[in-house]
C-alpha positions in Angstrom: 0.0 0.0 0.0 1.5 3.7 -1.1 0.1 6.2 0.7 -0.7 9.4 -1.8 1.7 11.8 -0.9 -0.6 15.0 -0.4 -3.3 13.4 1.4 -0.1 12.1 4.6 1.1 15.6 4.2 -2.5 17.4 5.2 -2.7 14.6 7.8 0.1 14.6 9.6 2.2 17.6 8.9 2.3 20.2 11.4 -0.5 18.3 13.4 0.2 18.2 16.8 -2.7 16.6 20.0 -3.0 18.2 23.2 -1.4 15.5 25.8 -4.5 17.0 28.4 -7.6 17.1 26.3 -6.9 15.6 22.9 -7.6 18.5 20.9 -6.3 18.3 17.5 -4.0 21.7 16.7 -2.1 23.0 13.8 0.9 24.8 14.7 4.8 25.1 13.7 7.0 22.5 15.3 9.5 25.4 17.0 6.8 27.1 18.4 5.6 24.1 19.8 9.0 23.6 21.7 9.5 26.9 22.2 6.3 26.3 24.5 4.5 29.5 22.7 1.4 27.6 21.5 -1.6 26.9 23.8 -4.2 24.8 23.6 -7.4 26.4 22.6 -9.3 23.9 24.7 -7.9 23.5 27.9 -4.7 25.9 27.9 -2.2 23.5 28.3 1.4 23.5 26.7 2.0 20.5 26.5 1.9 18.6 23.0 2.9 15.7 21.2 2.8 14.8 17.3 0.1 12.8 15.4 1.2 9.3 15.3 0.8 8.0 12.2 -2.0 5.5 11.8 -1.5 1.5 10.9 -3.7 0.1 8.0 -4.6 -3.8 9.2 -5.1 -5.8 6.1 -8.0 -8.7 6.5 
């Protein structure tokens, strides 16, 4: 299976998920270390990426 190249980048890049609340954000990965960026939701700082999901075949 080959993933379509524009669809992973509107997916996953720049996508990052509030470790708190689970809102979905899109932001700049330095800002997001910088710790600039807070969450709309809950106003935490802290974020991780978007893990990348795993197709199961049947």
């Amino acid at each position: 299976m080959t993933r379509i190249p524009e669809a992973t980048a509107r997916l996953f890049h720049r996508v990052w998920i509030c470790r708190k609340c689970k809102k979905k954000i899109r932001a700049d990965g330095s800002k997001i270390r910088a710790r600039k960026i807070l969450c709309p939701k809950c106003g935490s700082r802290d974020f991780r990426a978007k893990r990348k999901e795993k197709k199961v075949i049947k």
